[in-house]
N, C-alpha and C positions, 0 to 999 in steps of 0.2 A: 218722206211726206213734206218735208220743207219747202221743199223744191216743188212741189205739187200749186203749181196758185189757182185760182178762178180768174181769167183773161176776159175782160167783157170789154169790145171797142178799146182795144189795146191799152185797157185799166187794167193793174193787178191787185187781188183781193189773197189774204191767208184764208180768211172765213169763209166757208161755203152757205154759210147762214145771213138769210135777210130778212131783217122784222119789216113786216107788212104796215099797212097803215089802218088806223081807226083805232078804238078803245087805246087812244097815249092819254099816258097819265107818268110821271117822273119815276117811278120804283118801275115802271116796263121798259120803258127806256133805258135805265141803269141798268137793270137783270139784262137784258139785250148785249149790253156791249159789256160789263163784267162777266157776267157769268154766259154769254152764250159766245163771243166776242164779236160781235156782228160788226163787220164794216161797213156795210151798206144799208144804212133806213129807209124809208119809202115816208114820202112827204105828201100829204093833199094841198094843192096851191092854193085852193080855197081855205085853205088850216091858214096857210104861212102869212097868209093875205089878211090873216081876222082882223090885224090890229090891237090894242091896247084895250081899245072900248069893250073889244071882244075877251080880255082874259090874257090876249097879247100873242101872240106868234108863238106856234108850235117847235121854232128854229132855235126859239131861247131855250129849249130843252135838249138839244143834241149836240153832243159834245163835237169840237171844233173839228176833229181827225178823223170823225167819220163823213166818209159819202151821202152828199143825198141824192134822193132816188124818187126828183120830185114825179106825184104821176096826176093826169088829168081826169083824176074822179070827179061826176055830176057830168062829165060830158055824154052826148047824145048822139051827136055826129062828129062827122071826120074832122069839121070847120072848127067844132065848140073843142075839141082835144088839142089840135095846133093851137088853137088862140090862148086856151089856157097853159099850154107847153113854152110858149114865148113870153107870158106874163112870168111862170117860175123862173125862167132865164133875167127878167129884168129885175126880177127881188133879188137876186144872186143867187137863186137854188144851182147853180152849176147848167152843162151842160146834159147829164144823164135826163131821160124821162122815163116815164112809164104808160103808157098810151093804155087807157082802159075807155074803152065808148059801151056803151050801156044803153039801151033802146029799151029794154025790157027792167021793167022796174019790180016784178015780182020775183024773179028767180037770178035777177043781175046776171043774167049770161053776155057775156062779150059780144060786141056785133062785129063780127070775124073780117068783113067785107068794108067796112068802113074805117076798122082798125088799120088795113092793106095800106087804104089813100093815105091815111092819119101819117102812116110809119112812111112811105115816099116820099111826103113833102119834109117832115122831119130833119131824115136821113140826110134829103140834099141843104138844108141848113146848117147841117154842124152838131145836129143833137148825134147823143148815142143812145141810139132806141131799143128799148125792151120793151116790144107789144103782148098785154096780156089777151092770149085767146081761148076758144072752145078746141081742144088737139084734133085737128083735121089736118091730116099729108099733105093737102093741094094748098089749104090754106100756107101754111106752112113754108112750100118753097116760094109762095109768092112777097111771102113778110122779108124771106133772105134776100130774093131780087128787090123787093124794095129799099133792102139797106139795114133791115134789122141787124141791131149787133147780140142779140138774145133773141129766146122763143119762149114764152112763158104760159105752157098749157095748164089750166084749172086741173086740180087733183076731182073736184067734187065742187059743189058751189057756197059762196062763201061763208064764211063764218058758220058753218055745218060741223067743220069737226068730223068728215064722215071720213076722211082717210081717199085710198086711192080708186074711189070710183070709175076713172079714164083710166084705168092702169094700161091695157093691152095697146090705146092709143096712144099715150105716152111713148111705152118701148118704142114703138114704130118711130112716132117722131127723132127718138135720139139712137134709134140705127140709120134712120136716113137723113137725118139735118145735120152739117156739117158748123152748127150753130152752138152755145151754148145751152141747151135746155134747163131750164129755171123752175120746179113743181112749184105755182101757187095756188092758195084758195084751196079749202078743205082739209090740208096737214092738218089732222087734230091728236097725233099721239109722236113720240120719239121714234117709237116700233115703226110706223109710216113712214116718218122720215128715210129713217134707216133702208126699210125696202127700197123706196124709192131711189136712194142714192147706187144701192148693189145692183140695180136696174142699169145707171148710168146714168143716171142726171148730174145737173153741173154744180146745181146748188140746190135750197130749199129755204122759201119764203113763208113764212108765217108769223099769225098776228093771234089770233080768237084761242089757238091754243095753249099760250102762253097768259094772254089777258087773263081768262079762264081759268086759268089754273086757282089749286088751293095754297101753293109754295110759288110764288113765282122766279124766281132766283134760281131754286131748287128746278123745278120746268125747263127753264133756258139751258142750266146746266146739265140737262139730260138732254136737249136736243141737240146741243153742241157735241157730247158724248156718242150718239147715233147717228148724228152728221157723218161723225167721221171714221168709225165703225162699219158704215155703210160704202164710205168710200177706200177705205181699205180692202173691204171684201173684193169691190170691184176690177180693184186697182192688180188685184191677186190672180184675179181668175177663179170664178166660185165651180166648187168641185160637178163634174156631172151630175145630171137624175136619170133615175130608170125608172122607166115605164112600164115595165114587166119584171116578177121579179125579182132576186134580191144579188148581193156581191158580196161574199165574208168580207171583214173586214180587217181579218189577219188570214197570214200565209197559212197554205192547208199542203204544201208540203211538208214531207217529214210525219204527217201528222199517222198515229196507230190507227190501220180499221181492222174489223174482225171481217 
């Protein structure tokens, strides 16, 4: 498993695990990279951008050896997501982004079509783009011809906690994307995660699950444990299912019948 990394835009990561953004506070942050070991956080540039006046910058809370994973939440269109992806570039959030355009303010579903332009012009600047969208195939191959270096389909919508409501669209996407597949939005248990990883996913991003929690340290270090649990199973080859049926599961020669 050493040898096992997460490759995103020719970055290597040991962690399969990435805390999302929203509900930060310093004991989420720490539980994250102590106990879950997350190398890659998810920044709002509008966070990073607050200032002093504001409480002071979100960036003074993440430790220097982790990745950020600045992304363009409050964006609406494709224009408002590049403008805010060039501003995190100039604060110094790095090159990574996270493209999330949002049209729909009641159920925050991804605008699938505008995330496409968002992630082309991107792509040919030099970012490494991780577009979050609704798991749609067509969608999908259009994010990799545009340069996506990740595919980041919604388990369920956000902050829900509902686990893998896209599930059947998911597998599709990471039997047919040649990309990294990334479950965010909606991981609300370890157990999800876990599925999701046995599935094939490449990592898993969460935030509301952990916030949430009663233990949080405690939390982190369970999804870190089902992270990689899940990718073991995968990595193994998980045993057949019958459909009809059953199969002993010890040898039935030898055995006395009357």
């Amino acid at each position: 498993m050493k040898d096992d990394k997460l490759i995103i835009g020719g970055h290597e990561f040991n962690s399969r695990f990435i805390l999302g953004s929203g509900k930060y506070d310093l004991n989420l942050i720490k539980a994250a990279v102590e106990n879950a070991e997350a190398e890659l956080i998810t920044v709002a540039v509008r966070r990073a951008n607050a200032g002093e006046e504001n409480g002071g910058s979100i960036l003074d809370y993440i430790p220097k050896e982790v990745t950020l994973l600045p992304n363009t939440s409050g964006a609406r269109t494709a224009e408002d997501a590049v403008r805010i992806a060039r501003l995190g570039r100039e604060l110094g959030c790095g090159d990574f982004v996270k493209v999330e355009i949002m049209r729909d303010q009641k159920y925050l579903l991804p605008d699938n079509q505008a995330t496409i332009q968002a992630t082309e012009i991107l792509a040919k600047e030099g970012f490494v783009v991780m577009p979050y969208m609704y798991p749609d195939l067509t969608v999908a191959k259009d994010l990799v011809e545009a340069g996506a270096s990740a595919v980041m389909p919604l388990a369920s919508p956000i902050g829900s906690n509902k686990g893998l409501a896209t599930k059947d669209f998911i597998k599709i996407l990471i039997d047919e994307i040649d990309l990294p597949i990334i479950v965010d939005a909606g991981i609300g248990r370890p157990s999800q995660a876990c599925e999701a990883m046995e599935m094939g996913a490449a990592a898993i991003m969460a935030n509301t699950a952990l916030a949430t929690a009663g233990d949080i340290p405690m939390m982190a270090s369970a999804f870190k444990k089902a992270i990689e649990a899940g990718r073991e199973a995968y990595l193994s080859g998980l045993g057949r299912v019958l459909d009809k049926g059953a199969a002993a599961s010890s040898p039935v020669a030898g055995q006395i019948h009357k």
